[in-house]
C-alpha angles and dihedrals in degrees: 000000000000129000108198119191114228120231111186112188116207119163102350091306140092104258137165115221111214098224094352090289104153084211094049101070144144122211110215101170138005096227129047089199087054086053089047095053095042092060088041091061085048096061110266117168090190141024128220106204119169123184104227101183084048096059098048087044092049090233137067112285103165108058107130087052093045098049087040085053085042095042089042114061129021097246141112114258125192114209124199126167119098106341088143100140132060086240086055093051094041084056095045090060098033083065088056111270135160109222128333128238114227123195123148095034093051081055110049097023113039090165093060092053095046081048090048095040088058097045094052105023108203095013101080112087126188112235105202109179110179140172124205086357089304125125116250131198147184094042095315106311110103122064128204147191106245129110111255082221094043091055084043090062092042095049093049099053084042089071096265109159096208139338125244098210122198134184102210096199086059096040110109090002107088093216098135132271115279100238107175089064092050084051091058091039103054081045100065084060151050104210121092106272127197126217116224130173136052099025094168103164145002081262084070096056098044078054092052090048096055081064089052082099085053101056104272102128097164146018122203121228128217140147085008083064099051104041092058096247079139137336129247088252086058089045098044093047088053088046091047104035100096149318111313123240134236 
């Protein structure tokens, strides 16, 4: 299973949100670059940036961060926060990165993510933030109605090549992932999802692996990273140390 590092990019610096509030933030470095190279040096296959001014702008903020992380280092990186438009994809890949999230967009226009999905075939990722099992979009602040599960399916169908899945009352509190809902929620498709928000212990990865089985190929790790409840060392050799268990 993989254990992706967050970078969440606000104002220029590396910062960690408590509940997805853009006033209620951490900085952990200066420098998103300085955060990238650090996990790097840890061991991360993968990157999980996200744009946060950009999600909550409806269009790419970050751009210079983002191309120095992809330039840099050698490794994949996944970028999510207002890439709500084909020009913005189109960016976004042109700096060099692996595959976009999209959130906000795969909600309100299926018909641009089946348009999208077509266009860059396994780059397009759909980004499904819920609380209480309920979709939410624009960085956060706008609640809907939908099922977390219902938008999974149509996503999928749609041409999505995985889901990021977050549980918003767990993102930033440590609390632990809610994994029964990331269960139900694998489960509605067929396609790899990855677990984001809460990630507390080692306990909650070794949680995360037993649904391995299910479709959950990946969690991503934020504030528990960068508190020092364990290190991505720790997380990788958990992910890594046998076959999980149903």
């Amino acid at each position: 299973m993989l254990i992706i590092p967050a970078i969440d990019i606000k104002d220029g610096k590396c910062v960690r949100l408590y509940q997805g509030e853009m006033d209620k933030d951490t900085t952990y470095y200066e420098s998103p670059l300085e955060a990238a190279r650090h996990w790097v040096e840890e061991g991360a296959g993968l990157l999980h940036v996200v744009d946060l001014n950009g999600a909550v702008e409806g269009h790419p903020v970050h751009k210079q961060e983002v191309a120095a992380i992809c330039m840099g280092f050698g490794v994949p990186v996944e970028l999510g926060g207002g890439l709500r438009s084909l020009e913005a994809i189109e960016e976004a890949l042109a700096l060099g990165v692996e595959r976009v999230v999209l959130g906000t967009a795969a909600y309100e226009d299926p018909e641009f993510l089946r348009a999208v999905c077509g266009r860059f075939p396994g780059k397009i990722v759909a980004g499904i933030d819920a609380r209480e099992g309920r979709v939410a979009i624009k960085g956060w602040k706008e609640g809907t109605s939908m099922d977390a599960a219902e938008l999974a399916e149509r996503c999928e169908k749609d041409g999505a090549s995985r889901i990021i899945y977050t549980d918003i009352s767990r993102d930033g509190t440590s609390l632990g992932v809610n994994v029964e809902e990331t269960l139900c929620l694998a489960r509605a498709v067929k396609i790899p999802v990855i677990a984001s928000g809460g990630v507390s212990s080692l306990d909650d990865i070794r949680r995360l692996k037993a649904l391995e089985n299910d479709g959950v190929e990946g969690v991503i790790v934020g504030r528990a990273l960068y508190s020092g409840a364990f290190t991505l060392r720790e997380a990788i050799e958990v992910a890594t140390e046998g076959p999980s268990v149903n």
